[in-house]
C-alpha positions as CSV (number, residue, x, y, z in Angstrom):
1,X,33.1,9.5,-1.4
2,X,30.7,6.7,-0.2
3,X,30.0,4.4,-2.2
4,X,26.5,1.8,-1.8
5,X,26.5,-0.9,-4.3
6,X,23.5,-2.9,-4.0
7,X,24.5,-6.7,-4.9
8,X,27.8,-8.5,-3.8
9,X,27.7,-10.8,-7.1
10,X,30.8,-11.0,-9.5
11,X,29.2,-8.0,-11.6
12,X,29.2,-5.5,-8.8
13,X,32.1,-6.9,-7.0
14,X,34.3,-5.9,-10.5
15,X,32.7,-2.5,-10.0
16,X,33.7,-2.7,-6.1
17,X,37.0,-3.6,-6.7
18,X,37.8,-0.8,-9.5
19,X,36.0,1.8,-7.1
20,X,37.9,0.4,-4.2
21,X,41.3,0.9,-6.3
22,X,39.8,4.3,-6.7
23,X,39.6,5.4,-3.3
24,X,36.0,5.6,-2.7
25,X,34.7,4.0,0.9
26,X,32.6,0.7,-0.2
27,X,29.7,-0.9,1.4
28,X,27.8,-3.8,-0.4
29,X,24.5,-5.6,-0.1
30,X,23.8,-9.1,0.0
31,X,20.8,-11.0,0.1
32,X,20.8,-13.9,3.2
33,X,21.4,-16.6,0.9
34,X,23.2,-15.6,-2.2
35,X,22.8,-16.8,-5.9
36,X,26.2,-16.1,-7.2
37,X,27.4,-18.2,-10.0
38,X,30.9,-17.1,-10.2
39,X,31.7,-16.8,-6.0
40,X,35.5,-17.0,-6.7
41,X,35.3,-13.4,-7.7
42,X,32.3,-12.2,-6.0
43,X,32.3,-10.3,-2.4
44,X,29.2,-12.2,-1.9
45,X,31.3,-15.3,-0.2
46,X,31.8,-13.3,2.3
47,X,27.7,-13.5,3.2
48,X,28.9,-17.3,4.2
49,X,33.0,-17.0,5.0
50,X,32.7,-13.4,7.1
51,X,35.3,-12.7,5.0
52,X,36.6,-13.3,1.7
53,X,39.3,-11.6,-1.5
54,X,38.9,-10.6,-4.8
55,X,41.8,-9.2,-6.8
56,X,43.5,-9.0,-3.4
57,X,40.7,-6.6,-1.6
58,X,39.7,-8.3,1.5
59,X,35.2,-8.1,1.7
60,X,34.3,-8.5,5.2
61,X,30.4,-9.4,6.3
62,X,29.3,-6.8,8.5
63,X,26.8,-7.1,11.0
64,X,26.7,-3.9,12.3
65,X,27.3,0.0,11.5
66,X,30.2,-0.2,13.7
67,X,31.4,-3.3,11.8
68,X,31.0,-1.2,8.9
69,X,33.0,1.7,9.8
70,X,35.7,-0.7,11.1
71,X,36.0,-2.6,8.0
72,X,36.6,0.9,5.8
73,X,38.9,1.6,8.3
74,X,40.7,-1.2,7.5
75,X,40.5,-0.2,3.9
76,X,38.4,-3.1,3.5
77,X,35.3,-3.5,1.4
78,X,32.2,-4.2,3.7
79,X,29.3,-6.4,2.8
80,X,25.8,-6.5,4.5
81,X,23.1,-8.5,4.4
82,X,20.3,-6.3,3.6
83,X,18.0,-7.1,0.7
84,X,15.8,-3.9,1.7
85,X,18.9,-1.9,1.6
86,X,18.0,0.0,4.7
87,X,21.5,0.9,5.3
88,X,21.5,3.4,2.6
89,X,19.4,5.7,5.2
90,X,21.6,5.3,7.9
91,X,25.1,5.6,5.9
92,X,23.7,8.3,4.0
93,X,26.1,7.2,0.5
94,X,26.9,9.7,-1.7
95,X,26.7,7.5,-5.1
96,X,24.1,4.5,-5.1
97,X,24.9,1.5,-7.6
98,X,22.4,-0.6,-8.1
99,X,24.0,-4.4,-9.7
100,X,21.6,-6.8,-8.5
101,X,21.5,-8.3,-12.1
102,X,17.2,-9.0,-11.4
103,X,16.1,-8.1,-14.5
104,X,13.9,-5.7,-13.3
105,X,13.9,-2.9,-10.9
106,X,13.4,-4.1,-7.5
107,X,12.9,-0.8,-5.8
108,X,16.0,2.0,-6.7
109,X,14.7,4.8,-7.0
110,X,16.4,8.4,-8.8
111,X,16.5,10.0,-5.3
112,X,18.3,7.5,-3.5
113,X,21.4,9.4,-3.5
114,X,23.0,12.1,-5.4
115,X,24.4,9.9,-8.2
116,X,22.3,6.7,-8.7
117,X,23.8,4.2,-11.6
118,X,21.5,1.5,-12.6
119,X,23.4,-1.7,-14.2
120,X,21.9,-4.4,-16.4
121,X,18.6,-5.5,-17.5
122,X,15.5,-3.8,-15.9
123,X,16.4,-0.6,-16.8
124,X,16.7,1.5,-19.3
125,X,18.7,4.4,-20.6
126,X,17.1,7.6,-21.1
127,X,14.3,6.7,-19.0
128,X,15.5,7.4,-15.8
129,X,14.3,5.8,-12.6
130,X,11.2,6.0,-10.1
131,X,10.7,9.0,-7.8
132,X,9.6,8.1,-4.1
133,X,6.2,9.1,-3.5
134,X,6.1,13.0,-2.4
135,X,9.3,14.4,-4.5
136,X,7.7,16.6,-7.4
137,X,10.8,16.3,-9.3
138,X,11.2,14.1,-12.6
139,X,14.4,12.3,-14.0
């Protein structure tokens, strides 16, 4: 299973690493200059190292869609920077997590992939999340 998790900061990189350790394929996204308090256990380092470990799961920046693929290969987690997450329409995930911690919703939307999971402030439960423009299905 593919897994996109928008956000490399240390919230979403504890939900990389347990997916990771779960056998799911990885692929993170990372704005150009990162904001992470806690980098020690963020994948986000990576945006400035090209490569970096939490918990003993190597993230490698990716720069490419064959970088990508390489680094799950590798069983390796693989970070982008992409802050319009346009890799989610060429990877085609099968699970979208959304853990950019902005305090609002910066643009996930319920039909981004089959399962989408929305974490932290901006969203709440119940309420489900934006359609893009055309779908005539609700959340």
């Amino acid at each position: 299973m593919k897994i996109l998790i928008k956000g490399a900061g240390d919230l979403a990189s504890g939900i990389a690493c347990r997916l990771h350790r779960c056998g799911f394929l990885v692929v993170m996204t990372e704005k150009p200059v990162p904001t992470t308090v806690r980098r020690t256990v963020a994948f986000s380092r990576a945006v400035y190292e090209n490569r970096t470990k939490v918990e003993d799961i190597t993230g490698v920046l990716c720069r490419s869609m064959e970088e990508v693929e390489e680094a799950l290969s590798k069983d390796q987690v693989a970070v982008v920077v992409d802050e319009e997450c346009g890799i989610r329409e060429k990877w085609n995930p099968d699970a979208v997590v959304d853990a950019i911690i902005a305090k609002k919703n910066l643009g996930t939307r319920i039909t981004d992939a089959d399962i989408v999971i929305a974490v932290g402030p901006g969203f709440t439960a119940g309420e489900g999340l934006p359609l893009r423009s055309g779908n005539k299905t609700g959340p």
